[in-house]
C-alpha positions in Angstrom: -11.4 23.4 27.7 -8.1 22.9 26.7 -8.7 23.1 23.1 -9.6 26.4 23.8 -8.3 29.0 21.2 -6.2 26.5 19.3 -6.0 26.3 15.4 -7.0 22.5 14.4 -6.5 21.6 10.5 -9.0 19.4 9.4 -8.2 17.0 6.5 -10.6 15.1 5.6 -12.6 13.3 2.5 -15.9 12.3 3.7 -18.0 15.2 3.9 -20.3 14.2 6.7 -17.4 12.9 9.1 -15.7 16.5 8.4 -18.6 18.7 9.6 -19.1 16.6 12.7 -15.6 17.2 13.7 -15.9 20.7 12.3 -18.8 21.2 15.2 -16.9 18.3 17.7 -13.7 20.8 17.6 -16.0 24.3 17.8 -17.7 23.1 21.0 -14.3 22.5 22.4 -13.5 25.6 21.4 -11.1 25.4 18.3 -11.1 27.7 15.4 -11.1 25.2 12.3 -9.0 25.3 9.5 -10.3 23.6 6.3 -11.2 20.7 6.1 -9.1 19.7 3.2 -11.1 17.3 1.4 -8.3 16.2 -1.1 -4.1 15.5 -1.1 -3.8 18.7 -3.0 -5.8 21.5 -0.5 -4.3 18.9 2.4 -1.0 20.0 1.4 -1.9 23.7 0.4 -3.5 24.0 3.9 -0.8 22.3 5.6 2.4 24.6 3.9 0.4 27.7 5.0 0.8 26.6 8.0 -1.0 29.4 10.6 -2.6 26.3 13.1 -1.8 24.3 15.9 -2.0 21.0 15.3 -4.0 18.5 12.5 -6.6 15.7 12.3 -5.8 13.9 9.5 -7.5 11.2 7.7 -5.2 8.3 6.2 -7.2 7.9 2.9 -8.6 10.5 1.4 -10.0 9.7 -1.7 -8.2 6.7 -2.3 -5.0 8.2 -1.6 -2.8 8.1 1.6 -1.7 11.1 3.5 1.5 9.8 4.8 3.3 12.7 2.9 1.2 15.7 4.4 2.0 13.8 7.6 5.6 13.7 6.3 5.5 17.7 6.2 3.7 18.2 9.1 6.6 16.3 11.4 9.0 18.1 9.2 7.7 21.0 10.7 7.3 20.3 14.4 3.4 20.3 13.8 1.7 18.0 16.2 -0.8 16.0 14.1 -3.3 12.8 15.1 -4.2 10.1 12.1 -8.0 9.6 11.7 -8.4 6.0 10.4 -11.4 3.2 9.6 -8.8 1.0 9.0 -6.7 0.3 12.0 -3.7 2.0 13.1 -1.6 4.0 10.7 1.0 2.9 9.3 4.0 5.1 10.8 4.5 6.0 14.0 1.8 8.5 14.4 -0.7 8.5 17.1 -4.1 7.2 15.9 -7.9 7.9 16.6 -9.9 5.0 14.8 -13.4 5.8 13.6 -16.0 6.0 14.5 -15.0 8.4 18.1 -16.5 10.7 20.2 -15.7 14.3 21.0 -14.4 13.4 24.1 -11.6 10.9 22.3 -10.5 13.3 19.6 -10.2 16.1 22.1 -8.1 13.9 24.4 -6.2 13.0 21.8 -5.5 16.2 20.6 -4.6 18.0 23.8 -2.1 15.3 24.3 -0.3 16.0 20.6 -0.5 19.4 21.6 1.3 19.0 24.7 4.2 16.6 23.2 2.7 13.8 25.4 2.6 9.7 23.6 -0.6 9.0 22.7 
């Protein structure tokens, strides 16, 4: 798996969607980091720093993540948007919701290897 061994944050609201890609990213064999559930732990979680790459939801809460995105790029962190609501509104790649396993680990091995979504 090529997930295998690689640090994945998790930021996300919805506390159902989180633990199914908590247990989606574990049987691809990630360690998880989070989730963050709000702006504030998102951007805790993401200055740490200590992971891979990130999943992270465009709204959380009513509020958009473009900013922990921001800091993310800013940092040469490789990071996949998580949307309901179409594509995100930068450039970032995007996995729309509802998606397998098999999509969000696809998508993530290809952030993880520089590659376009």
């Amino acid at each position: 798996m090529a997930l295998a061994g690689s640090r994945i944050l998790v930021i996300e609201d919805e506390p159902l969607v989180a633990m199914m890609v908590e247990d989606m990213l574990v049987e691809c064999g990630a360690e998880v980091i989070g989730p963050a559930s709000t702006l504030a732990d998102a951007f805790a979680l993401a200055e740490a720093g200590g992971f891979d790459a990130a999943l992270v939801d465009v709204n959380l809460n009513g509020e958009r993540s473009d900013a922990v995105a921001a800091l993310l790029r800013e940092r040469g962190i490789p990071f996949i948007y998580a949307t309901g609501y179409g594509a995100a509104a930068d450039d970032g790649a995007t996995l729309t919701k509802p998606y397998r396993r098999e999509q969000m680990e696809a998508a993530l091995e290809r952030a993880l290897d520089g590659s376009s979504p």
